[in-house]
C-alpha positions in Angstrom: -41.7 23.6 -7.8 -39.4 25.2 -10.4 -42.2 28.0 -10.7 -41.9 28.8 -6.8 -37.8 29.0 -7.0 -37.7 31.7 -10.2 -40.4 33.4 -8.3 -38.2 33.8 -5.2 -35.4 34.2 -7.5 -37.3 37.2 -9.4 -38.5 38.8 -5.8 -34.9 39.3 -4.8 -33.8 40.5 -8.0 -36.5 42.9 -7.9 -35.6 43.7 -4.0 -31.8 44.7 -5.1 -32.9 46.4 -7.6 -35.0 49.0 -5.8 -31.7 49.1 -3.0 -28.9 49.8 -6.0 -31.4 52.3 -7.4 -31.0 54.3 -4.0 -28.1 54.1 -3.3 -27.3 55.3 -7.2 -29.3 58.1 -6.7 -27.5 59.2 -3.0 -24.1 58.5 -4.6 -25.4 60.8 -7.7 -26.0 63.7 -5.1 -23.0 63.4 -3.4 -20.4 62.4 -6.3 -16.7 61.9 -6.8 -15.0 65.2 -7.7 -12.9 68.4 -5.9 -14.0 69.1 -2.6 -13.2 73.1 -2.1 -13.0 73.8 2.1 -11.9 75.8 4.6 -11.9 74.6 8.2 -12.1 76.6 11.8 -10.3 75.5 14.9 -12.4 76.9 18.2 -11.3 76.1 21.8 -12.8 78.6 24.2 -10.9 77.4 27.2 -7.6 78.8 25.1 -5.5 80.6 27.5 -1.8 80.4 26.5 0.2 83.6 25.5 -2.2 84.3 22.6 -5.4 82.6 23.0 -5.1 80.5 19.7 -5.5 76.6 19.7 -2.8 74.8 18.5 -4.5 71.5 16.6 -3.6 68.1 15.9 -5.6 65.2 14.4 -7.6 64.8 11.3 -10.9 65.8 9.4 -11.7 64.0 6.4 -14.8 63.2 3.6 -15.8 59.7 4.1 -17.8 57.6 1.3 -20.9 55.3 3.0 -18.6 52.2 2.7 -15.8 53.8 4.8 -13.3 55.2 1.9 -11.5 58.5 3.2 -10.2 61.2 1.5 -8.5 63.3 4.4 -8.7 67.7 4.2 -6.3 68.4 6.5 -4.3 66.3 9.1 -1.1 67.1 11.6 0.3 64.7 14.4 0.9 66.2 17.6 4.0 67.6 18.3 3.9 68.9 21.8 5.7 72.0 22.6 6.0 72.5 18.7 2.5 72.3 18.0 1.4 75.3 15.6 -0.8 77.8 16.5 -4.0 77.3 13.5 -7.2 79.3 14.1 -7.9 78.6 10.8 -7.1 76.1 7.1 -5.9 77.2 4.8 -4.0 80.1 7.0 -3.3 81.7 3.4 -6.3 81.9 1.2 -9.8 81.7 1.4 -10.2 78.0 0.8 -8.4 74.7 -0.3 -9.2 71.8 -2.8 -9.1 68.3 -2.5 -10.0 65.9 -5.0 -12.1 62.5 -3.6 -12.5 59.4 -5.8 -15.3 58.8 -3.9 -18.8 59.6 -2.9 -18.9 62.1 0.4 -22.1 61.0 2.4 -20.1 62.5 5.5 -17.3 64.8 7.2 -15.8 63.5 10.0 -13.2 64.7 12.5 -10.9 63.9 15.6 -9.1 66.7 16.5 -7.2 67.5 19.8 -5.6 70.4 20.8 -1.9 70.6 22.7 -1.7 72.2 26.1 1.6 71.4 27.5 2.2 71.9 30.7 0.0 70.8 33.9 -3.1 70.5 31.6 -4.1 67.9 29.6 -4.9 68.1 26.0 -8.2 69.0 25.0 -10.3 67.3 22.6 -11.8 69.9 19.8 -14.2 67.6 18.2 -14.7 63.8 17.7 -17.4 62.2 15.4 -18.8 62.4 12.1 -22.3 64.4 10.4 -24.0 63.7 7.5 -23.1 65.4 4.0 -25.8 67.0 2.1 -24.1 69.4 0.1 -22.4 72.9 0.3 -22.8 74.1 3.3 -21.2 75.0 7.1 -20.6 71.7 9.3 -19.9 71.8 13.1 -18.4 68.9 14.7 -18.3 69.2 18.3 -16.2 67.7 21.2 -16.2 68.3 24.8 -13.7 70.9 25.1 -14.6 73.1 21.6 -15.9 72.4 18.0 -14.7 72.1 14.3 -16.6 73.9 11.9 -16.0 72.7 7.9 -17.4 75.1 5.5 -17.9 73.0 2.5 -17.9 75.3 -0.8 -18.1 72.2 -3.7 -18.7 68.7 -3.3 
């Protein structure tokens, strides 16, 4: 009987094992350290006085347990909304620093209309991380692209 139990016992050990050993080697690819970005605002259906969008929301880094690390966030401020085509709107990229792995980007952005219209929605949702790269996160009335330099 006591043979059957540590068998069990060293099944499951063996079991977890193999699990912690992937997830090591995903957390490896995708480690804690500076995130360098830059991140593109695109609403098509623009058509105020200079056909920018004015954003509001969040896009962050998110680790596979849930832990964020947001890249750039503003609340929405109706009428005084800014007009950003583009983050950083003063160099070619910005740095963040996550204490976590980054297994996705995520994003819920809106954009202000005042006025008759409602506010549109740029992007909502998350996509997978799997390195440097260009990221597109759409939503029904435009997109969010994330140009991920280091991560």
């Amino acid at each position: 009987m006591r043979f059957k139990s540590v068998g069990r016992l060293a099944a499951v050990a063996s079991a977890v094992l193999l699990l912690l050993g992937g997830a090591a080697t995903s957390a490896q690819a995708a480690a804690p350290g500076p995130v360098a970005y830059s991140i593109d605002f695109s609403n098509p259906q623009e058509q105020d006085d200079n056909n920018l969008p004015e954003p509001y929301g969040r896009v962050w880094v998110q680790a596979p347990w849930g832990q964020q690390t947001a890249l750039w966030e503003h609340p929405d401020v109706d009428i005084n909304t800014p007009t950003l085509p583009r983050y950083p709107d003063d160099g070619p990229y910005s740095v963040r620093y996550a204490d976590h792995p980054v297994t996705e980007l995520c994003a819920l952005v809106g954009e202000d209309d005042t006025g008759i219209n409602d506010d549109d929605t740029l992007a909502a949702g998350c996509v997978p991380v799997e390195g440097p790269g260009t990221y597109t996160i759409p939503g029904p009335d435009g997109s969010v692209t994330i140009t991920l330099y280091d991560v």
